[in-house]
N, C-alpha and C positions, 0 to 999 in steps of 0.2 A: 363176405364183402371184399371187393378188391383191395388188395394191401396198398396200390398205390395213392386211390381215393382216402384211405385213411390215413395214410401218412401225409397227406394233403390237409385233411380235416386238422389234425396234430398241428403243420405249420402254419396254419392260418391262424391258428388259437395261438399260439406262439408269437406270429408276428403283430395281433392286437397287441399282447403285453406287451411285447416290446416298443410300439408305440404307444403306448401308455407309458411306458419309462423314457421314453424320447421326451414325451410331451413334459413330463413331471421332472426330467433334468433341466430342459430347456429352461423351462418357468424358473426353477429353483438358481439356477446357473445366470438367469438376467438380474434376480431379485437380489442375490447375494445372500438367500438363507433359503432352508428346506419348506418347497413349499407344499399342501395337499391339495391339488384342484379337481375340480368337479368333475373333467373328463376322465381322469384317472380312476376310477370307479365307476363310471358309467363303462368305461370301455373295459375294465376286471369283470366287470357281472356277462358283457356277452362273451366276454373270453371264456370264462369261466365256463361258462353251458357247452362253448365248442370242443374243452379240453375236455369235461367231465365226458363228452358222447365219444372223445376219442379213446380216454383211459377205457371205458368200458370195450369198443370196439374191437381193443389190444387186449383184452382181459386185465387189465393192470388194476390189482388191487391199490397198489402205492399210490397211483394219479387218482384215481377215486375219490378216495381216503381224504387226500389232501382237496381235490376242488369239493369236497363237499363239508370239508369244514370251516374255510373260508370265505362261503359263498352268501351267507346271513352277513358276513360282517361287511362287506360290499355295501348290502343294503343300510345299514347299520350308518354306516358311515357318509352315504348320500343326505340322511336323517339330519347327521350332525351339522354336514356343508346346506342343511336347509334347501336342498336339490331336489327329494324324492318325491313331494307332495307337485312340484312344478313336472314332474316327467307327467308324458299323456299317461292317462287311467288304463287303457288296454295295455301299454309298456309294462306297468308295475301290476297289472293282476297275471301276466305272463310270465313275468320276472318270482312272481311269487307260488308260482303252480307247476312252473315246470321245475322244480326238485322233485316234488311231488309225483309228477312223471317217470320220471327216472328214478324215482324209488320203488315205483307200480310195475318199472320195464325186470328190473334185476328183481324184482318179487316173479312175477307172473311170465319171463321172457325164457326162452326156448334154448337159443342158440349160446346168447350173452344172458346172463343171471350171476345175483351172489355165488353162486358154488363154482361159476365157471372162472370166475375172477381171482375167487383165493384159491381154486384147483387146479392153476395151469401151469400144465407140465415143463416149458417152457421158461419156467420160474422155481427157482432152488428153493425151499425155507431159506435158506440164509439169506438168499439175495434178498426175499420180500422183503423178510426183518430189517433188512441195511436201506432198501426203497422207502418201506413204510417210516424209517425212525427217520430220514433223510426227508421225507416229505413234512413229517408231521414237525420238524424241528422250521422245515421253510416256511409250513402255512400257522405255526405256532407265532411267527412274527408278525402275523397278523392279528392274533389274539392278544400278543404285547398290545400294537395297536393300540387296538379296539377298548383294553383294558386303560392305557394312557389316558385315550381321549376324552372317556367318559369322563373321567376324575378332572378332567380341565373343559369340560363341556362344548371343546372342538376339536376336531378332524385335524389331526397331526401326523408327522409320520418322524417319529422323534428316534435320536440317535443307535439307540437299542433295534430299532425296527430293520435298519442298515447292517449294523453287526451278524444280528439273527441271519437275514438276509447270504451273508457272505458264508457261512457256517452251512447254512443247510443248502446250498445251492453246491458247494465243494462235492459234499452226500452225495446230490443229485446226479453232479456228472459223474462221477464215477458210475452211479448205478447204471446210466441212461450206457453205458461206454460199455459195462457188461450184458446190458440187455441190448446192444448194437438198436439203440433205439437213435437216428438222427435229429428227434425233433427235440429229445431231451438236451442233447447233446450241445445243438446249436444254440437252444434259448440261453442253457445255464451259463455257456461261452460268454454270449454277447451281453448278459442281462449283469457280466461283473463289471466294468468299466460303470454305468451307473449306480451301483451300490457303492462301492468306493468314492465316486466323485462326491456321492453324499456325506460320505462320511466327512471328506475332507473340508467340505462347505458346513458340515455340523462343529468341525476344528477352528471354524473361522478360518480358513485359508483360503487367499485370495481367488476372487470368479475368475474362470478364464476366461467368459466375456469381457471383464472389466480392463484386463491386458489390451483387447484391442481397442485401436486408436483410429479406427478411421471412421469417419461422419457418416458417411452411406450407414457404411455395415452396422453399424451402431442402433442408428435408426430403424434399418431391416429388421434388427434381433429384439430391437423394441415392441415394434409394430407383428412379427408372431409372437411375441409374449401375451400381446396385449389380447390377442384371438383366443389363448389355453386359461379358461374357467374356470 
């Protein structure tokens, strides 16, 4: 497949997350505390499917790895925000079949499969180890999560999930920066400035919405908050 198209696929999966963390700052940054909204997980789960067809596509055991252990708690967490049973019925039996797919494609696929993915030459042992332990440490702060929320019977994304966050995304670029992978490179870049900001709003430190003082703009930042679900 052409390299361009898939480094296209890669950014696209990419810039979902990242508007997913647009959206889940914005919300959090108007409200004045860390909020969990419903787009933010609708929009992980199609992420999720784009990245997981791109990691394969790159033979990357490490992206795999990680969208495929995160990708239950997506749904998991729609469950808690009482969101999942409201999606249309062909969304969530889609949503529920195509891992399954992709676990038929690297069983039974030719070109891409399990052996091609942890056999590429292209990839040190070392590096994998450092991709894989760098993934599993970013998608393990979803399993924080996940483990949180249950114990408090909702969808949160509590100050540990931010920390985790900042720790395994460091990993990532470096790895992405040895594997001259751009898409890694760019998301882990841009995706610090909102894990931080969380934190600082998990610190109780002042919104930087709440600094501005003009009436329009106020209102504007009200009014898309009031849009993010």
């Amino acid at each position: 497949m052409n390299g361009y198209l898939i480094f296209g696929l890669g950014f696209f999966a990419q810039f979902l997350f990242f508007i997913r963390n647009i959206a889940q700052w914005f919300k959090s940054e108007q409200a004045g505390e860390v909020i969990s909204p419903v787009v933010y997980w609708q929009i992980s789960l199609v992420g999720s499917v784009m990245m997981l067809t791109y990691g394969i596509l790159r033979n990357d055991f490490a992206i795999v790895l990680g969208q495929f252990i995160v990708y239950s708690i997506y749904i998991r967490n729609l469950q808690l925000k009482n969101a999942w049973k409201r999606m249309h019925g062909i969304a969530r039996v889609l949503a529920v079949f195509i891992p399954l797919f992709y676990i038929a494609w690297l069983t039974f696929g030719d070109s891409y499969n399990f052996s091609s993915i942890i056999k590429n030459k292209d990839v040190t042992p070392l590096l994998m180890i450092w991709g894989s332990a760098g993934q599993v440490i970013f998608t393990f702060r979803f399993v924080y999560q996940w483990i949180y929320s249950e114990n408090r019977k909702e969808s949160l994304l509590p100050m540990g999930f931010w920390v985790i966050s900042v720790c395994g995304s460091i990993m990532n670029l470096i790895y992405g920066a040895f594997r001259l992978d751009p898409v890694l490179i760019a998301a882990h870049s841009m995706g610090m400035f909102i894990y931080l900001r969380n934190i600082l709003i998990h610190l109780n430190k002042r919104s930087l919405f709440q600094r501005i003082d003009i009436p329009v703009v106020n209102k504007f930042i009200a009014l898309i908050s009031g849009k993010i679900k």
